[in-house]
N, C-alpha and C positions, 0 to 999 in steps of 0.2 A: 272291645277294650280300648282300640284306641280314641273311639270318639269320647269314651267319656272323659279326654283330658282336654278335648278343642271342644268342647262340647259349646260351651260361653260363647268361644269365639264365632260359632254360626246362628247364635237364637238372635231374634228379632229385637231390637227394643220395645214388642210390646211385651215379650215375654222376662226380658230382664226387669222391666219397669215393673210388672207383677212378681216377680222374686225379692227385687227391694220393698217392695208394698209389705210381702210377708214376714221379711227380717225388721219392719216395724214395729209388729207385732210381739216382737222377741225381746228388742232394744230399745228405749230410748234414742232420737235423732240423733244424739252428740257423739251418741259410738258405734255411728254410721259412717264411712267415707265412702263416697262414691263419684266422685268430682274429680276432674282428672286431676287438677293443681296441688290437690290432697293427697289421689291417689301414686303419685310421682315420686312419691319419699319413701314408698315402698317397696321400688323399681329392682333392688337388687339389697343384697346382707355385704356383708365385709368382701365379698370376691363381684368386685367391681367389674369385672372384663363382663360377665354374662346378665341380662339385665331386660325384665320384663312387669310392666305395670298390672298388678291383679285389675280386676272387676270391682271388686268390692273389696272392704276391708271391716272388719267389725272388733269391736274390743269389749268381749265378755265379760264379767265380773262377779259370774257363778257357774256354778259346776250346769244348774239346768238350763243354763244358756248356752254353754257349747253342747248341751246335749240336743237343743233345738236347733240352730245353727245345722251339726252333722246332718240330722233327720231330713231339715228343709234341704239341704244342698243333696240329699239323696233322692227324692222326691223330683228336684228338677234337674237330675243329673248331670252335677255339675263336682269339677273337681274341688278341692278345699287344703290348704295347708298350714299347719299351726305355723307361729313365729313369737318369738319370743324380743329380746332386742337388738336383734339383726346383727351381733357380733359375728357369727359364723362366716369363715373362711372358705368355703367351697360352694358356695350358691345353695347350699340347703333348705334356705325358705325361698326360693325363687318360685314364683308362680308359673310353672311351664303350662301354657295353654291358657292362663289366665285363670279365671275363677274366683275362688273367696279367701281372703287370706283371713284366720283366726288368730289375731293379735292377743295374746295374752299379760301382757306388762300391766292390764289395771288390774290381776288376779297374784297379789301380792302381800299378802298376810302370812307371819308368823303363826299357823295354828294355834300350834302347843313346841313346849319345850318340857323335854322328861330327863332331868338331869338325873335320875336315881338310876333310869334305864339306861339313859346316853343315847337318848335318839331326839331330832325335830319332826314335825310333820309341816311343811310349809305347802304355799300355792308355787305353780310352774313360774310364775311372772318375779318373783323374789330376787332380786338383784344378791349375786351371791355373796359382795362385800356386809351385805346388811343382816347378813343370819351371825356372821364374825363378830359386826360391831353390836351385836344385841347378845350375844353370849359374853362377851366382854366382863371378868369380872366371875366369874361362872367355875374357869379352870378350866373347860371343856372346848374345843371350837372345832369348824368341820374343815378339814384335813384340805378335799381338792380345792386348790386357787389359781387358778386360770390367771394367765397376767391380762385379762380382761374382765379380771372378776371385779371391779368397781363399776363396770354396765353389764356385764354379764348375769343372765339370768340363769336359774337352779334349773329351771326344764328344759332350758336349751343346753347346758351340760348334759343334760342327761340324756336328750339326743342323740348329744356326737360323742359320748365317754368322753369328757374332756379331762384332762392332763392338770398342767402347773408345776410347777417347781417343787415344792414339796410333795410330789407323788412318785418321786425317785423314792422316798423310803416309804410312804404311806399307801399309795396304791393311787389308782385311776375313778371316776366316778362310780363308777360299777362295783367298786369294792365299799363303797358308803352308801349306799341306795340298797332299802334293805326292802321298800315297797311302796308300791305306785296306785292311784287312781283312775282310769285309766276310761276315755271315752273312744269306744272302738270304731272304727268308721262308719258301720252301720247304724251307730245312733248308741248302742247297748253301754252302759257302766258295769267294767269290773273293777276288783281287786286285785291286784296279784302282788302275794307279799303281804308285809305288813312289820309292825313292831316286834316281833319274835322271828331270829335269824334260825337260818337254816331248819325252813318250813320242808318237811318232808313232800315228795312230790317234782316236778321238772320245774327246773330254776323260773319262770318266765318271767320274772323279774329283772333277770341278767338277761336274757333274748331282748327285751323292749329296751334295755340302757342301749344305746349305742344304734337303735334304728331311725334314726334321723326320721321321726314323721311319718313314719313309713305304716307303722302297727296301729296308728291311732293317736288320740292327744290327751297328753300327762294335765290331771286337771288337781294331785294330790301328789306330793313325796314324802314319804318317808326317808330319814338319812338318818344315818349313824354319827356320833358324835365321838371324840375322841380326845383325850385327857392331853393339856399341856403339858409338853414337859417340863422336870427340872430346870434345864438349864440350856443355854444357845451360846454358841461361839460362830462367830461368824465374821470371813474373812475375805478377803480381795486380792487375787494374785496378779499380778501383773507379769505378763512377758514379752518378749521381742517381738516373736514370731505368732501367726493361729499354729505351726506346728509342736511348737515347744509346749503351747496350752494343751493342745488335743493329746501329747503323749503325757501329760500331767492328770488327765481326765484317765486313761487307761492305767497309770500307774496309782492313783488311790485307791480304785476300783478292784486293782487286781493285788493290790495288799488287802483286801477282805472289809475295805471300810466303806461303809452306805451310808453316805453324808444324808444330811435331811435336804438338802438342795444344792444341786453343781451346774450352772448357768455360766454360759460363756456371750461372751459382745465383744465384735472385731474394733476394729479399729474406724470402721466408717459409724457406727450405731454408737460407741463413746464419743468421737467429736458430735453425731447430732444432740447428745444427750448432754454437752459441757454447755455446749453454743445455748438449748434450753435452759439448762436448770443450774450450772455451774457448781456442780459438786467435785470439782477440784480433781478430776480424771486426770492421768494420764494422757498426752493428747497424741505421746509420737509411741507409746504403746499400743504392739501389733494386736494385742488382744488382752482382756480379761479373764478372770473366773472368779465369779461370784458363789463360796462356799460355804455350807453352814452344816455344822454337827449340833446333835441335841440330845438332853437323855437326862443322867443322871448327874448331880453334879459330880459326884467324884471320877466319872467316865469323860465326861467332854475335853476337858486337858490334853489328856492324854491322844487320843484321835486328832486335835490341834494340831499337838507337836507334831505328829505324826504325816499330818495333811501338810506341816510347811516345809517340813525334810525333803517330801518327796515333792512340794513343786519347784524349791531351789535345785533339786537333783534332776530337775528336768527345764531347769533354766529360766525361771523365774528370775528377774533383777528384784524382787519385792515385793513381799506380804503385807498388806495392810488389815489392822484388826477395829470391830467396833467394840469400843473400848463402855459402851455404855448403850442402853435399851433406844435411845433416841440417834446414837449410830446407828446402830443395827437398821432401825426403822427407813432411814436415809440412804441406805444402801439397797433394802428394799426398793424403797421408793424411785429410787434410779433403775431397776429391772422394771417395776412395774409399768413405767411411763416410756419405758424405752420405745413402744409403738406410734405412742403420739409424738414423739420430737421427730417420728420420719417423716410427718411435713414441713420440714426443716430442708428436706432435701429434693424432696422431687412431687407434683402435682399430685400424682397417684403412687402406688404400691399395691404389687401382689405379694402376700405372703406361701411360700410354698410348705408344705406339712409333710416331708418323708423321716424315713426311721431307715436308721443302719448297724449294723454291730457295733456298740463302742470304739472296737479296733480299725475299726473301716472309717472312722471321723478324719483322718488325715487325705485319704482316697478321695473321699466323697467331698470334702471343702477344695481341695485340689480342682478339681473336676469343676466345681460352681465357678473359680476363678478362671478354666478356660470358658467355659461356657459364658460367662459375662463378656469377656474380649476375642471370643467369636462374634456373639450378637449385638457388641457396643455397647450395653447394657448396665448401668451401675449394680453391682450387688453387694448388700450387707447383709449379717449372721448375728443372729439371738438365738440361741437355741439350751434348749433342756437336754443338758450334754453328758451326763452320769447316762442315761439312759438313750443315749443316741438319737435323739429326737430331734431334726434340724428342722432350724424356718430361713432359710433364704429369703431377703424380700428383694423383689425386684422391682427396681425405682424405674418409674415411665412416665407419660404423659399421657391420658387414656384419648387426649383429642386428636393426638397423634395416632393414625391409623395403622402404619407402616410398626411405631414403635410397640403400638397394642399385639400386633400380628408376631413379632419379634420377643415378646415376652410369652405368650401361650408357648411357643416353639421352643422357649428356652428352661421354659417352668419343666414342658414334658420333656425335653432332656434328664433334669436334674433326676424326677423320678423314675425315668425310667432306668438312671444308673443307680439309684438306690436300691431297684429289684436285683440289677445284676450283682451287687455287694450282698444279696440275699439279706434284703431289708423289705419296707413293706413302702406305700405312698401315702400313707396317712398314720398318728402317732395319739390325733386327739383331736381335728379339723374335719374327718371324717371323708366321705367320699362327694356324699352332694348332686350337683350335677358338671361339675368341673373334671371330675376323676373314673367316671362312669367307663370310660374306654379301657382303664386300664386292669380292670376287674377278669377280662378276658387273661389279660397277663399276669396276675397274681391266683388265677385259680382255676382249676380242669373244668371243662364242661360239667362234670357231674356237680361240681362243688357249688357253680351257679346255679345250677337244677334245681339244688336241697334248699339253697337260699331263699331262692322263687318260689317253691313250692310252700318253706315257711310263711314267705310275706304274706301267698296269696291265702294259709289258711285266718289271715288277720285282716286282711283287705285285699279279699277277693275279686272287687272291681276296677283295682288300681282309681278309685278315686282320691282316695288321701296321699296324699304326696307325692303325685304321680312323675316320673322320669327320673327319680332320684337313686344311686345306690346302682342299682341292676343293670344291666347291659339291656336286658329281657323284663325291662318296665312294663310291658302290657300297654303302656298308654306313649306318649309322644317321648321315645328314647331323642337321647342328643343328635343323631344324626337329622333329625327332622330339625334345628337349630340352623338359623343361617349365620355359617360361621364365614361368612363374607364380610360383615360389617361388626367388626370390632368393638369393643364397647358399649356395642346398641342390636346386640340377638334377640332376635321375638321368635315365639313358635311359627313354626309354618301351616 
C-alpha cells in the first residue's frame, strides 16, 4: 500500500516518459503539463504551509477521459488526485507522493436546468458563482455559497461539504446534492443518486459528499435547486467589543430566530476590508455582524424588529439597514471579498476551520486572542457565526521559517481547544492533509476502523487521493512529511 503513493517518485524516466507517451494518446498536448515551470502552480490549494509539485498534471474535458486517465495511472501504479480550482483550505489536492493531478476546471458545463423539478445537472469544474448567475431571472438559485464561490468550483464543494453563509438556515452541500457521476478509482462509472430524492436503498450519495477525493472523482452532479424567497432584510450591527457580538449571536439564536445568514468580522478584517474597498465601515468598531432574514414578506419585519431589540440589548451602539437590493448587494459584497483584502495585511495567511457550540464563541475567540500574543502572531475572525463556525486567519510570512513553524503550533492550539469545548476541527474546509493527526482525537479507534474500511471498499489501493482524511491512509500518512522545512514539505 504504501508504495503505491511514492510509487512516481522511484520510476525511471524512461518509464515516466512512456506514461506521458500514453496520456497523449488520451489528450491533446495543451492539456498536458509536465514541465516543472508549469508544474509549480500546482505545488499546493489555499493551505500554503504544505506544498508538493505533482508529476503530471492533465485537464480533462470529458467524462471518457478521466475514465482513461484512472485506467492509465492504474496500469502504471501510480497515485492520481482530482482538483478542482485549488480553493481548498486544508491541502486536499496536495499531491502527496507526487503523481497525476486531474485538473477538472475545463469540465464546466451547465448540462441541463429542470426548473419544473428544481434540480441542475452540472460538470465538477462549474465555478459555483456561474450556476447563480445563469439561474438569474429563473426564481430558483442553489442555496450553498461558499465566500469563495466566485472561484470556487461545485465538485470541489462537494468534496469538502462545503458551508457559506446562507447554510445557517438552508443546509450544507450534502443537503443539495441529490446525485453524482462518479469515476471510481479503478477506472469503473457509476451513478449514485440522481434526480429523484430519497432513492430507496444506502444514501451513497451522502457517503461520497464530503470525501475529499478520496472514493473517486465527481465527473456529473446533480443539485437541488431551491425557490427565492419573498423577501430579504438585511442588516449590519455594529459593537464595541467581539464579546458583546458573540453574546448578540446566542441571544437571536436562542429567541427561536434562524436568520438566513449571521456572519461576524472583527475589527482587524473591517479595517482591511475599508482600506480595500471603502464601504464606509466602522473603523474603531470592535466587531460586526452581518445579518439577514428572509421569507415572506409579511414575516421579515417582524424577525427585524426582533433581531435589532436584542442586538441593542446586547450592546450594539448601531444597526445599519440595506435600504435597497444594491445595499444589500454591497454588503454582501464586503463579506465576500473580505478574504482577498487579507493581502492587505500580511504576505501569507492560514485560514483555520473549527466549529464550536454557539455558546462557546466567547471561550473560543478569547482563547485565539491568547494564542495570537503567546505566538506574536497577528490574528483576524470571519466566521459563520449562527452556526459556530470560526476561521481564524493567521497572518505570516511563509519565507519566514521560524514564523511558518509558529503558525502550525498555533493553528493546532486553536483546534484543539475547539475539541475541548466539544466542537469538531473542521465546519466545511474538511480535514485534508493538514488535520490528519487530529482524527485520532476526535474519534475511537473503532470509529477510524469503520471509516477505513469504508474508504477502502471504494479505493481499495489507496491510490486516489492518497494520505488524505485517515490517520491509517494505507499509502504515505503525514508523518512520512518533512515537517522540518516549513512552507516547502515534500514526501519522503
Amino acid at each position: 500500500m504504501y508504495g503505491n503513493a511514492i510509487s512516481i517518485m522511484i520510476m525511471s524516466t524512461t518509464t515516466l516518459s512512456e506514461f506521458q507517451t500514453r496520456l497523449q494518446e488520451i489528450f491533446p498536448s495543451e492539456d498536458i503539463l509536465a514541465s516543472e515551470d508549469e508544474l509549480i502552480v500546482y505545488e499546493c490549494d489555499g493551505y500554503v504551509v504544505e506544498k508538493r509539485v505533482p508529476d503530471v498534471v492533465v485537464f480533462p474535458t470529458t467524462t471518457e477521459q478521466v475514465i482513461s486517465t484512472v485506467k492509465l495511472c492504474n496500469e502504471f501504479d501510480l497515485p492520481f488526485v482530482p482538483r478542482g480550482a485549488g480553493t481548498s483550505l486544508a491541502g486536499g489536492t496536495l499531491p502527496v507522493g507526487g503523481g497525476v493531478m486531474i485538473c477538472l476546471t475545463r469540465m464546466r458545463q451547465i448540462l441541463e436546468i429542470n426548473e419544473r423539478d428544481r434540480y441542475a445537472i452540472v460538470e465538477p469544474g462549474l465555478v459555483n458563482v456561474h450556476l447563480t448567475q445563469r439561474l438569474s431571472g429563473s426564481g430558483l438559485h442553489y442555496a450553498p455559497d461558499p465566500s469563495s464561490q466566485g472561484a470556487c468550483t461545485i465538485g470541489g464543494n462537494v468534496a469538502t461539504n462545503s458551508g457559506g453563509p446562507h447554510t445557517l438556515k438552508y443546509g450544507v452541500t450534502v443537503n443539495h446534492v441529490i446525485g453524482l457521476e462518479v469515476v471510481l478509482p479503478d477506472g469503473e462509472l457509476v451513478q449514485l443518486g440522481g434526480p429523484c430524492e430519497d432513492l430507496p436503498g444506502l444514501d451513497l450519495t451522502g457517503l461520497f459528499v464530503g470525501s475529499e477525493g478520496t472514493f473517486g472523482v465527481a465527473t456529473k452532479v446533480w443539485v437541488k435547486l431551491t425557490r427565492n424567497p419573498d423577501a430579504y432584510r438585511t442588516m449590519l450591527g455594529v459593537f464595541e467589543t467581539v464579546a458583546d457580538a458573540t453574546a448578540a449571536i446566542s441571544g437571536i439564536i436562542g429567541a427561536g430566530i434562524i436568520p438566513a445568514a449571521l456572519e461576524m468580522m472583527d475589527q482587524g478584517i473591517v479595517g482591511a476590508l475599508e482600506d480595500a474597498f471603502h464601504f464606509g465601515f466602522p473603523l474603531d468598531a470592535g466587531a460586526v455582524l452581518l445579518i439577514e432574514v428572509d421569507g415572506l414578506e409579511v414575516s421579515v419585519d417582524a424577525e427585524k424588529q426582533k433581531i435589532i431589540d436584542l442586538c441593542h440589548h446586547h450592546g450594539a451602539r448601531e444597526v445599519r439597514f440595506a435600504n435597497t437590493p444594491e445595499e444589500r448587494q454591497l454588503l454582501w459584497k464586503c463579506r465576500k471579498q473580505a478574504f482577498g483584502a487579507i493581502g492587505r495585511l500580511a504576505p501569507s495567511y492560514c485560514t483555520q476551520d473549527g466549529v464550536v457550540p454557539r455558546t462557546k464563541l466567547p471561550q473560543i475567540l478569547e482563547f485565539i486572542l491568547e494564542v495570537s500574543e503567546r505566538h506574536n502572531i497577528r490574528i483576524v475572525n470571519v466566521f459563520h457565526a449562527g452556526d459556530g463556525n470560526i476561521h481564524p486567519i493567521l497572518l505570516f510570512d511563509e519565507r519566514d521559517a521560524e514564523q511558518t513553524k509558529s503558525v502550525i503550533a498555533a493553528g493546532d492550539e486553536i483546534l484543539s481547544k475547539c475539541l475541548e469545548l466539544g466542537g469538531s476541527v473542521t465546519g466545511e474546509h474538511g480535514i485534508g492533509v493538514e488535520k490528519v493527526s487530529f482524527m485520532d482525537q476526535m474519534f475511537t479507534e473503532t470509529d477510524v476502523e469503520v471509516m477505513t474500511d469504508i474508504r477502502t471498499v471504494f479505493n481499495p489501493d489507496g491510490r486516489c487521493s492518497p494520505s488524505k482524511i485517515l490517520p491509517t491512509a494505507g499509502a504515505c500518512g503525514m508523518e512520512h512529511i518533512e515537517r522540518d522545512k516549513p512552507g516547502r514539505r515534500a514526501a519522503m
